[in-house]
Phi, psi and omega in degrees: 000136199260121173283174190207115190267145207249141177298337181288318162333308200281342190263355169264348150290325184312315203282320163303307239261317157313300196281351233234293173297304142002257177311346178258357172272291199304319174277351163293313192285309175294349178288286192290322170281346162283353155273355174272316175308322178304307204301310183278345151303303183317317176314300152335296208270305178298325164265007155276344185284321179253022140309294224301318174316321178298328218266305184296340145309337193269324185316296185265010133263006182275331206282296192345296179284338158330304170309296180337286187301324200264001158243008200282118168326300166290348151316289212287351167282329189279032180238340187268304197218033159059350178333123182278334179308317185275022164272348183275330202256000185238320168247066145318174191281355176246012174313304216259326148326290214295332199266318152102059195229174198241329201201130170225129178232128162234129180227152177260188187313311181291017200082352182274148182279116160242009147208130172265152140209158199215172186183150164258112180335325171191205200236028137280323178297154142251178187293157166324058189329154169313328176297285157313002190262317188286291148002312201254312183305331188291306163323304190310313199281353171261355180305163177252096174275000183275307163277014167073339195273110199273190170225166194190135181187205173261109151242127197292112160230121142095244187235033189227149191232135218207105165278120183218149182229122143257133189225122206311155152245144234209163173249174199292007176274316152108033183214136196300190016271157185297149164258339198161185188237140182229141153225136161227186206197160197231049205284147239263094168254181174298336179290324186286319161310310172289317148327299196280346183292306199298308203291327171243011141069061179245166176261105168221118174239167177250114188238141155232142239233096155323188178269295166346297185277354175277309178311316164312298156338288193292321165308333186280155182054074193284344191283347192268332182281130202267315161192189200203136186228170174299312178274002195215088173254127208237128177242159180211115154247151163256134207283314188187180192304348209235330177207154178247113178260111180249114184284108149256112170271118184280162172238139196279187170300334188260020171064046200223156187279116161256221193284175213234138192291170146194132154228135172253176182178148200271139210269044188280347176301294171340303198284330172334288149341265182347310186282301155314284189284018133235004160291347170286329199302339203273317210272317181288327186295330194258011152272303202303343167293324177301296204283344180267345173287338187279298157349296180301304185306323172282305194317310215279003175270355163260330174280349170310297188305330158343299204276348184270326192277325163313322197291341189257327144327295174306317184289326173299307218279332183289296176334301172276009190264314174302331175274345153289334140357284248251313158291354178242018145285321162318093191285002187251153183289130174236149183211145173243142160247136189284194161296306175298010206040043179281139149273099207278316171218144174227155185282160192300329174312336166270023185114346207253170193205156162072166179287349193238023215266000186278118203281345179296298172316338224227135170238033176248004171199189190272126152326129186279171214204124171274116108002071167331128142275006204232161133301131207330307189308321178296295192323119168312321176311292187315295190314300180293311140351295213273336191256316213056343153267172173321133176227181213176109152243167161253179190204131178262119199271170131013286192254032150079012171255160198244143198221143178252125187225137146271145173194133194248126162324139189234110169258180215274183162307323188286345178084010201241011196175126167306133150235056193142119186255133169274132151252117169251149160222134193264103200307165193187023225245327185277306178294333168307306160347285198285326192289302170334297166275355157295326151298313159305320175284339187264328172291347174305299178331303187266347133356282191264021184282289175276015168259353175296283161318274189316320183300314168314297200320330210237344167299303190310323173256333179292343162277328184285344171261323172324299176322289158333301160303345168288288218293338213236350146291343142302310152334281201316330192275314151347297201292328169345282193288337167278322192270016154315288202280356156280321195290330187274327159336297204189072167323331164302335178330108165232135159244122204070063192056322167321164163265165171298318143347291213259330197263320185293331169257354175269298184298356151270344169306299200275356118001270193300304195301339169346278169322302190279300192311310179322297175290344160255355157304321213271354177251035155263321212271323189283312186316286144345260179351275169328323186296310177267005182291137155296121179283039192316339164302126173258025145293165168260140166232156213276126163231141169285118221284312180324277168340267203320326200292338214283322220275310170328318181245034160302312210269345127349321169274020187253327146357281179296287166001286201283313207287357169067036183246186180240115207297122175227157187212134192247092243202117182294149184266164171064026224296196170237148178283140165233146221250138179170196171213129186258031051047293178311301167318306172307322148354279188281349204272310164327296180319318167284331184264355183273288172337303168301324173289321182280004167271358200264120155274302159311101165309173196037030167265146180325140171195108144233197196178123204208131170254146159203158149333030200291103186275278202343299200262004182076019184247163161242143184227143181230132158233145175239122185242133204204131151242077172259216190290002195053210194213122152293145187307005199248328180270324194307343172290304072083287208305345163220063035048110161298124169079025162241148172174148185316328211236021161324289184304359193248338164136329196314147167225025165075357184244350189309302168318282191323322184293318199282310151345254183348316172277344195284334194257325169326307200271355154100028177249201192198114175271103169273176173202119171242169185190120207230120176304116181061023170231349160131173162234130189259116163247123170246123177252129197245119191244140190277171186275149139317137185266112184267150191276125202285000000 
């Protein structure tokens, strides 16, 4: 359906679009001038502060040479014993030229003046009046001499502004007792204003002020104080569109407003301002002309486009209505991913619900997003974006189920570019399973193929020292009555080093370890043997927990050994028989003590293992206990979960638990597990007793 826009219409837009720049000219413009009016108060604000930094630069060399003079030694003797020589020879009639100073006063403790000297600032000036003289001798007598420290600022008398430093005098060690006080002074004149104007390229004058009109000044208008320092408070007003006028009420040494700064400056930031908001108003009127002809063109290109996108609508929706049919028939999850990585659509497996579940289509929330599971590199998604060909991994989830995804390229019409990914992905968690133990049962197998071969092997001499051992113990019982007759020969006789003595109480000793030793290679090698042997019976028969655990940690002890802990082990008498297979068993009671060991960091850390009795549940119980690094509550939920585990990178493959769980609920038992992060772990197995028929 086509629209035609009518000419009065286009003039009512023209006519928005004029009032529209209109009211944004008005709010532009007070927007830039109040912010160019700021900008130049601040301009303003900055260039009295650093008059005020010049004039306390000129200060604070007055005090610098003040200090000098006021620790200087020969100061501090003519203050001790008046010697006119250092008045001859140091405050001469050219000093105070030399010094560029208006006033030098050296007062003893009480304040009385024991040397003036003066000089005039320019040839308009006069001398210091008495009242300043006084004035400054009255400061003086508030200095604090005890702490060496002098004062130095701007002082106010009359209509004259004064730079003055005072200072204890002190010997050159900078330590008392104080003799007195030395000040010198500057005074501030109009040659010294104008210097200073020249010197920071400035409008700068000096007023003095009643008390009246500085209060007034600062209270009117609080919005005009642009801001207040310990020393400064600066007012700003504009005089007219053309000039800005700015007030610094200076503070004397004695914390009273002396005379007052004024710089005028020219409004040129203002006219700026000005200029801006109406080169914008100018920039704006002639886009919004731009943008309402461009405006026309797109509406009238959309009411074209209305009716073909319904019509295409409708056809998407019978379509997508067969082709969602056809996918939530599909039990593994399929999604198409877009370039943006969007999920334009998924099958319900894949997580989608509802008639709306194609996540492109549905405007009733945010488009869902793909989640790498993988690492970028890893990911099948990514690798097909980056490859264009198929890709493919597994991927392990949270609760231990395993997924296998795939993702197949969607080219573009042209054949020359990805729009688009298919990803299926597929539960696999049962078949990886069977295949893992089936893999795992053929390396058992073959294990035990060869431990079966290493067993013969290691049998054969070992029945054979076993043999020996008859033989070489008969000799020896034989040899008794020749080493009689050797020991009354030669009592001295030693043989393999031994004395006759000695070699008669040691060499039936070392017989028997032999002897023992034989026999406990050959009930490892049986043990070994048994461990790996296929149980094809699957019945149960009464086993002894004891037994299993004695024969488990046979094969065990070198195990416990390299883990450095310290091993105890506790074992109820009279255990009760439990209905099981014992292969199986011995299975997990390895799996658990393997476990425990390789959890122990600290040599001499705990390690036992307690069989008992629970008569309440009717149970036999084995516990294994390690006080190594422990399991976080976050993993102990966990641990027997097919495939998960802390030790991946060490070699773990997550099923040793997972197996052992399994076999533990076969047998009608129960595996706990408690655990405290960096105190250890208690693994408990609990089996019902067999029941016997009376």
């Amino acid at each position: 359906m086509r629209v035609i826009f009518r000419p009065d219409k286009i003039m009512l837009l023209l006519v928005l679009v004029l009032l529209l720049n209109l009211g944004l000219y008005q709010l532009s413009r007070k927007f830039y001038l109040e912010n160019f009016t700021r900008l130049e108060r601040q301009v303003l604000h900055d260039n009295l502060t650093r008059a005020f930094n010049a004039i306390y630069h000129d200060v604070d060399s007055l005090q610098l040479l003040a200090m000098d003079w006021a620790e200087w030694d020969d100061c501090y003797r003519y203050m001790v014993d008046r010697n006119p020589r250092f008045l001859v020879s140091n405050l001469s009639e050219g000093t105070l030229d030399g010094l560029q100073l208006n006033l030098l006063l050296l007062l003893d403790r009480d304040g009385n003046v024991v040397w003036k000297g003066e000089r005039e600032a320019d040839s308009s000036s006069l001398y210091p009046d008495s009242e300043t003289v006084r004035l400054l001798v009255q400061s003086a007598k508030t200095l604090d001499h005890s702490s060496g420290e002098g004062v130095s600022g701007l002082f106010h008398a009359g209509n004259s502004l004064w730079m003055v430093a005072l200072q204890p005098i002190l010997d050159s060690r900078g330590t008392g007792p104080s003799r007195g006080t030395l000040i010198m002074g500057r005074r501030f004149s109009t040659a010294s204003l104008a210097s200073l104007s020249q010197r920071i390229h400035l409008d700068l004058q000096l007023e003095f002020w009643n008390p009246e009109q500085v209060e007034r000044t600062r209270n009117r208008n609080p919005s005009r104080l642009v801001t207040g320092e310990d020393d400064l408070h600066i007012v700003s007003a504009p005089v007219d569109k053309k000039t800005i006028v700015g007030h610094a009420l200076l503070f004397d040494i004695a914390g009273k407003f002396g005379p007052v700064l004024t710089m005028r400056m020219e409004r040129r930031i203002y006219a700026e301002g000005e200029r801006t908001a109406y080169t914008f108003l100018v920039w704006t009127l002639v886009f919004s002309l731009l943008s309402a002809a461009l405006i026309y063109l797109i509406m009238d290109r959309l009411a074209q486009s209305a009716q073909l996108r319904q019509e295409n609508e409708i056809r998407y929706r019978r379509l997508s209505s067969e082709f969602r049919t056809i996918l939530d028939g599909i039990p593994n999850s399929i999604s198409l991913i877009n370039q943006q990585r969007q999920i334009v659509w998924a099958n319900r497996a894949g997580g989608a619900a509802g008639p709306d579940r194609f996540a492109g289509r549905d405007n009733s929330g945010p488009v869902a997003m793909h989640q790498c599971s993988f690492a970028e590199e890893r990911c099948p998604v990514c690798c097909v974006f980056r490859t264009g060909q198929p890709c493919e991994d597994i991927e392990l989830e949270d609760g231990g189920r395993i997924q296998s995804v795939k993702a197949f390229p969607l080219k573009n019409l042209k054949g020359d570019g990805i729009r688009g990914v298919i990803r299926i992905a597929s539960d696999v968690t049962e078949e990886y399973r069977l295949r893992t133990e089936h893999e795992q049962a053929s390396r058992l197998a073959a294990v035990g193929e060869l431990a079966a071969g290493v067993a013969h092997e290691i049998n054969n001499p070992n029945g054979m020292i076993q043999m020996n051992l008859g033989l070489v113990a008969d000799v020896w019982n034989d040899l008794q009555p020749l080493l009689d007759e050797a020991e009354e020969a030669d009592p001295d006789l030693r043989l393999g080093g031994l004395g006759i003595v000695r070699l008669r109480q040691e060499f039936p000793e070392l017989l028997q370890d032999m002897h023992h030793a034989s026999l406990r290679i050959k009930g490892i090698v049986e043990d070994l043997k048994g461990f790996v042997r296929r149980q094809d019976d699957a019945t149960l028969c009464e086993v002894d927990l004891n037994e299993v655990y004695r024969t488990a940690v046979r094969l065990l002890n070198n195990q416990i050994k390299k883990s450095g802990a310290s091993f105890r082990e506790v074992l109820a008498d009279h255990l009760p028989m439990v209905y099981g297979q014992f292969r199986q068993l011995e299975q997990v009671v390895i799996n658990l003590v393997m476990n425990a060991c390789q959890a122990i960091e600290k040599p001499g850390a705990l390690l036992e293992i307690r069989t008992w009795h629970d008569l309440a549940a009717g149970e036999v119980v084995l516990v294994v206990e390690d006080g190594g690094k422990g399991i976080a509550p976050a993993d102990l939920e966990r641990i027997t979960d097919p495939f998960f585990t802390t030790r991946r990178t060490e070699g773990g493959t997550g099923l040793g638990l997972s197996v052992s769980g399994r076999i533990i609920k076969e047998h009608g038992g129960r595996l706990l597990f408690r655990s405290e992060v960096g105190k250890g772990t208690t693994a408990e197995l609990r089996l019902p007793v067999a029941e016997r028929d009376e």
